[in-house]
VOGU-3710 file (C-alpha; in Angstrom, 3 decimals, decimal comma):
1> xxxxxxxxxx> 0,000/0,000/0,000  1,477/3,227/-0,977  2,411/5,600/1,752  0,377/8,725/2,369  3,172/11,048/4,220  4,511/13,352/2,073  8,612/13,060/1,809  10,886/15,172/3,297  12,155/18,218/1,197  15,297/17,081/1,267
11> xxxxxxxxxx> 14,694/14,488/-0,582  13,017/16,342/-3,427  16,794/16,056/-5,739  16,831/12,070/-5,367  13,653/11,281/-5,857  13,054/13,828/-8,811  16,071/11,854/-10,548  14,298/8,288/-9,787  11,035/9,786/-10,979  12,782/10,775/-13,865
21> xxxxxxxxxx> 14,146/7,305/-14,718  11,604/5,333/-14,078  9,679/7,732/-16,822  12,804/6,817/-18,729  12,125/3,157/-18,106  9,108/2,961/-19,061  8,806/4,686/-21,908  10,084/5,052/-25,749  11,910/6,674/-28,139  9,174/9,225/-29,379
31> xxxxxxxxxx> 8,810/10,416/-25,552  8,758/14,427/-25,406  11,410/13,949/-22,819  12,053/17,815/-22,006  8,438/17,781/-21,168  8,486/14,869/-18,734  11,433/15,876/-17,291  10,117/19,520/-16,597  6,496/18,081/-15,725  7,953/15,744/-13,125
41> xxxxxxxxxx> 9,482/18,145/-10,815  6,036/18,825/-9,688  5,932/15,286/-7,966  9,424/15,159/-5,395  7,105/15,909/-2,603  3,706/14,138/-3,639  3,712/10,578/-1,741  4,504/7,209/-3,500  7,371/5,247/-4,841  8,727/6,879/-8,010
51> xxxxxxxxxx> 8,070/3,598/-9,990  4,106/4,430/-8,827  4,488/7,812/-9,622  5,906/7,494/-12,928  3,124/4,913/-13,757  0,341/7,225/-12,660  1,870/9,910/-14,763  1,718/7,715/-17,880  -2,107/6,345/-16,888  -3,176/10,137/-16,457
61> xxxxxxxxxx> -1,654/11,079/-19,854  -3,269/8,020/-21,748  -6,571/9,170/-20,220  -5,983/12,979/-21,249  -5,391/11,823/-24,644  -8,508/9,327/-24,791  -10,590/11,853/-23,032  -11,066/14,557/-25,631  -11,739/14,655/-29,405  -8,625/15,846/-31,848
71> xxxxxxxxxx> -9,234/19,715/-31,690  -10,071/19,564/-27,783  -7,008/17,221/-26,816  -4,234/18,578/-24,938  -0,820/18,188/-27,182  1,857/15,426/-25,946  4,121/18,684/-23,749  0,808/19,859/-22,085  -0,489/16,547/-21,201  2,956/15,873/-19,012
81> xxxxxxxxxx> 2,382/18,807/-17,169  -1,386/18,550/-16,847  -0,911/14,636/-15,682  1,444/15,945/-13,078  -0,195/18,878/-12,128  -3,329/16,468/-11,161  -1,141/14,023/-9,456  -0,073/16,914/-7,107  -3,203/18,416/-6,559  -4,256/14,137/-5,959
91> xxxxxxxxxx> -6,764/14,602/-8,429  -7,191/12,134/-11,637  -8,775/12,905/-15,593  -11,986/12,635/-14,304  -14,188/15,561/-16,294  -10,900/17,156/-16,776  -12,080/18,782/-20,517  -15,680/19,151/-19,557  -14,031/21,639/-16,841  -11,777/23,310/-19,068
101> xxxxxxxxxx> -13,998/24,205/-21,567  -16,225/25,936/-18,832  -13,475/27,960/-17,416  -12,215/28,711/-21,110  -16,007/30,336/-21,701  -15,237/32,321/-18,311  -12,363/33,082/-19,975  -13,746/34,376/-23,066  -16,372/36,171/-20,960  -13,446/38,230/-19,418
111> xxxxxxxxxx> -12,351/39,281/-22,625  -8,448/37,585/-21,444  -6,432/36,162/-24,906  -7,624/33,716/-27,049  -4,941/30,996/-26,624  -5,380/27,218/-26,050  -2,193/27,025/-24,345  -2,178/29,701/-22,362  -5,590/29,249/-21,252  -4,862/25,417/-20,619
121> xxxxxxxxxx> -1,558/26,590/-17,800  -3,478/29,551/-16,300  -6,752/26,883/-15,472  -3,925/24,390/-14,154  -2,804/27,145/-11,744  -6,194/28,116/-10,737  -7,307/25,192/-10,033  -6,754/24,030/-6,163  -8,401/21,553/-5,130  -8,016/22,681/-1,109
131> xxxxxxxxxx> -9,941/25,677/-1,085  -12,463/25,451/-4,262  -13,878/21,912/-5,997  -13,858/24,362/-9,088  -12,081/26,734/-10,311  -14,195/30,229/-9,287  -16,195/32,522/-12,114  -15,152/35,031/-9,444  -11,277/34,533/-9,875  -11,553/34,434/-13,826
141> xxxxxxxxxx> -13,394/37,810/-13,980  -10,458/39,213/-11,319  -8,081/38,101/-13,875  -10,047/39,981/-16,749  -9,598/43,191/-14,412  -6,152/42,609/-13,756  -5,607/42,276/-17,216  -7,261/45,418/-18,292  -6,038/47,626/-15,503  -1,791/46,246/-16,036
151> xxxxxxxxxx> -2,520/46,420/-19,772  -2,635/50,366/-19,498  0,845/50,452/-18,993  1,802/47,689/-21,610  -0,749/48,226/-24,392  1,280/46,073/-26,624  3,228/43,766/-24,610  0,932/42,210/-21,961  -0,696/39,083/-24,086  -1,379/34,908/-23,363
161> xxxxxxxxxx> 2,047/34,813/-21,514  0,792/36,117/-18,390  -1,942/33,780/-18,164  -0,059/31,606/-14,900  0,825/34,551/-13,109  -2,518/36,745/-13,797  -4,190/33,453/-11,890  -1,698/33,980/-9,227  -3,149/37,536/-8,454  -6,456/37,130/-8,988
171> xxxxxxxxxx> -6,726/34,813/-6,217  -5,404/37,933/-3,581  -7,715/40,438/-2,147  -5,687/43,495/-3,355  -7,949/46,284/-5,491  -6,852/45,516/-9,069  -5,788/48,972/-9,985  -3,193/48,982/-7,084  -1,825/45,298/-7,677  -1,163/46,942/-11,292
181> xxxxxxxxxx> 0,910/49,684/-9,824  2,812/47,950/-7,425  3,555/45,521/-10,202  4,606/48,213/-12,192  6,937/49,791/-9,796  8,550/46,716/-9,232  9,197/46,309/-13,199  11,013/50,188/-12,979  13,055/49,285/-9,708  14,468/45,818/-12,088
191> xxxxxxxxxx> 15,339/48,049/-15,041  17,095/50,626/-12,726  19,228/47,479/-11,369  19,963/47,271/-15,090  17,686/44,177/-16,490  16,400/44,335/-20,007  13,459/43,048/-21,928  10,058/44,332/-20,732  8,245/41,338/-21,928  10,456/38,889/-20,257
201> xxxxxxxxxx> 9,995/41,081/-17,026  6,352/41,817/-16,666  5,555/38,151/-14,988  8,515/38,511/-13,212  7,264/41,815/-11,378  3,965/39,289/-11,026  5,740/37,119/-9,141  7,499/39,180/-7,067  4,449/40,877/-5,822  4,471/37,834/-3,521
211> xxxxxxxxxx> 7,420/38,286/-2,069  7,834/38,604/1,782  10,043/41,583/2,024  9,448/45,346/0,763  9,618/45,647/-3,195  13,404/47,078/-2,798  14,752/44,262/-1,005  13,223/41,683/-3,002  14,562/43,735/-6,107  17,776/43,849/-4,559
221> xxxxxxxxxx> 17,611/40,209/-4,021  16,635/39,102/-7,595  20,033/41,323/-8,334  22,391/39,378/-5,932  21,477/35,847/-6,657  22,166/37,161/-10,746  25,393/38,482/-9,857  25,819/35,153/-7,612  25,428/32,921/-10,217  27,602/35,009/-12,849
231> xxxxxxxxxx> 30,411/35,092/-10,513  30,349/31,339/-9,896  31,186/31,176/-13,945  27,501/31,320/-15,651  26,184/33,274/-18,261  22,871/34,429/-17,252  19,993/35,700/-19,733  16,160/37,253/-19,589  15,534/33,689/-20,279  16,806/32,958/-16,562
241> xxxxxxxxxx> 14,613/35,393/-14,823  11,602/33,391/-13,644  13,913/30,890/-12,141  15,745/33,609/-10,194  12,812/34,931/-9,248  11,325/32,136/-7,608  14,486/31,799/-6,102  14,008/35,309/-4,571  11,329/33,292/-2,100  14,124/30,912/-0,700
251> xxxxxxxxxx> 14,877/31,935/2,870  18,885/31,201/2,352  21,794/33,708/1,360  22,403/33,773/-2,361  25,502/32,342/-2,029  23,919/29,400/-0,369  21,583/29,431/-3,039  23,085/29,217/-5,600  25,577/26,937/-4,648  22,683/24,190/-3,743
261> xxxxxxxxxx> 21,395/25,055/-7,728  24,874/23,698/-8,904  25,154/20,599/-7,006  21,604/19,706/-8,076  22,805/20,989/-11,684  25,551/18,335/-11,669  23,786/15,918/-10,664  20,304/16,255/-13,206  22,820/16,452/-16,030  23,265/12,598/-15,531
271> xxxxxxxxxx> 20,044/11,723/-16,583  19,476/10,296/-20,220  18,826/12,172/-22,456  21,131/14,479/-21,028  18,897/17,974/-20,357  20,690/20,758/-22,709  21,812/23,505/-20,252  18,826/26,008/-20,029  16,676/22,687/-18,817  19,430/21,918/-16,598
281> xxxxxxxxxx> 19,521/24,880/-15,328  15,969/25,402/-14,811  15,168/21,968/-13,277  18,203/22,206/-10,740  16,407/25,964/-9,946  13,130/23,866/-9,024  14,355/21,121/-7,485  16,611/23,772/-4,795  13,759/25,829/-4,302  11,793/22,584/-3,250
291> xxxxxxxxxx> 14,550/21,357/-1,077  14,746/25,200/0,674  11,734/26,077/1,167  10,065/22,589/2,263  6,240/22,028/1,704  5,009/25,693/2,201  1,469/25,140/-0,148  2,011/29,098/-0,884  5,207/28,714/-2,172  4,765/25,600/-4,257
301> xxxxxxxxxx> 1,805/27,233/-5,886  4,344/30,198/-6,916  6,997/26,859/-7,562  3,412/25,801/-10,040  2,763/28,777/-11,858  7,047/29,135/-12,789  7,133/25,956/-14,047  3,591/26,891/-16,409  5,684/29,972/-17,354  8,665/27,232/-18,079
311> xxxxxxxxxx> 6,034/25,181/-20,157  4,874/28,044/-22,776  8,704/29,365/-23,107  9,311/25,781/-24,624  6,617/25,211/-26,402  6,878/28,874/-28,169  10,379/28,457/-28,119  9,797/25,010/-30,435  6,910/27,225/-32,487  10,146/29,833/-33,681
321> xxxxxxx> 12,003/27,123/-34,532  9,415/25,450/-36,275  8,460/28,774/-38,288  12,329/29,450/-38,703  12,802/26,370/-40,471  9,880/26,583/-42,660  10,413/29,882/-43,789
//
């Protein structure tokens, strides 16, 4: 009988990597394996053997593929991080698409995007089991007026993307219009500290609008653990930032910090396939922040909504590529 105690965070490294190979194990050789790999470090802390895990991820994914017609089913990258999301939340398929397509007309109603994708992560991160059965027609239309009122200062940047960390917000109690200027105040304190690339840092400034210390200090602290990791011999881009950003929320000294990403760096870059270094790099950046900051539900549902952000980055990421090599 599988246990019900949830492992101890300092564990989460370990059993990510067993997770990890026994989805290697038991599967083949047209596996999206960046997807699983990303996808499973949402299950370190759930309880079970990895060898159950792994299984339950592949059973969950099967049933996500039979469970919706061709233009409703989830693609093979989404359906990894949907299975895992459910495993976590100790959920199964059950009316998973009869669900979605409700909250995507709440959605639509709230004049947010049009965007399968997007729409797909920002219902994953609303959903939580623990406080609602359902995702709330309440905390959609609070992400429609977060939307709005942010979009005023980024008429032509603010799109899909922000679809994990808009859910984020709309389930505070904040007045939308000053959640948008905080937000934005945050963004101008980064680009004085010299970061680049408004679109890259509007969810950022999202996510640090959870942080536990005053805007300037957690500012200041996205700053050190960059300059932390450059001096320890990486080169860091606006690709990194969500990952040092949720790093902001572990209660250790950057230099601590990052040298517990490293180790766990070294030691994911044994699995097969080998991750390519900006996986690495973010799955070591998960897998620390799990270790440091234990099973705080707050903080993993931060941990949830940076690894959706992960998820679209790839996928769009594969999109260019895919365009590039067409054209």
């Amino acid at each position: 009988m599988p246990s019900t105690q949830a492992p101890a965070p300092n564990l989460a490294l370990p059993r990510f990597l067993a997770i990890a190979r026994a989805l290697r194990a038991s599967g083949g050789m047209f596996d999206d394996w960046t997807a699983l790999q990303h996808s499973a470090v949402a299950l370190p802390l759930v309880p079970g053997e990895p060898e159950e895990l792994a299984r339950a991820v592949r059973e969950t994914m099967a049933e996500l593929r039979a469970g919706a017609g061709l233009w409703k089913r989830l693609g093979g990258s989404m359906r990894a991080f949907a299975a895992t999301s459910l495993l976590q939340a100790g959920e199964d398929a059950t009316g998973f698409y009869e669900d979605l397509e409700r909250v995507r007309r709440l959605f639509r109603a709230a004049k947010l995007p049009r965007d399968g994708t997007s729409e797909a992560l920002g219902y994953l991160v609303l959903r939580d089991p623990s406080t609602s059965p359902r995702v709330r027609e309440a905390d959609v239309a609070r992400m429609g007026e977060l939307y709005r009122e942010i979009k005023k200062d980024h008429r032509w940047l603010l799109g899909a993307g922000e679809y994990p960390t808009l859910a984020l917000l709309s389930q505070t109690e904040r007045p939308a219009p000053e959640i948008a200027r905080r937000v934005e105040q945050i963004l101008q304190r980064l680009e004085e500290r010299g970061f680049r690339s408004r679109g890259r840092l509007i969810p950022i400034a999202q996510l640090l609008f959870f942080a536990p210390d005053a805007d300037p200090v957690a500012c200041a602290r996205f700053e050190a653990l960059w300059k932390e990791f450059q001096a320890a011999g990486l080169k860091m881009f606006a690709s990194d930032y969500d990952e040092l950003a949720l790093l902001c929320f572990a209660g250790r000294t950057p230099k601590e910090i990052v040298r517990c990403v490293l180790e766990h760096r070294d030691q994911i870059r044994t699995l097969k396939p080998r991750p390519s270094r900006d996986i690495s790099f973010s799955l070591a950046c998960a897998t620390a922040f799990l270790e440091l900051v234990g099973g705080d539900p707050k903080l993993r549902k931060l941990s949830k909504a940076q690894a959706a952000l992960q998820v679209r980055s790839i996928l769009a990421a594969r999109q260019a590529a895919a365009a590039g090599a067409a054209s």
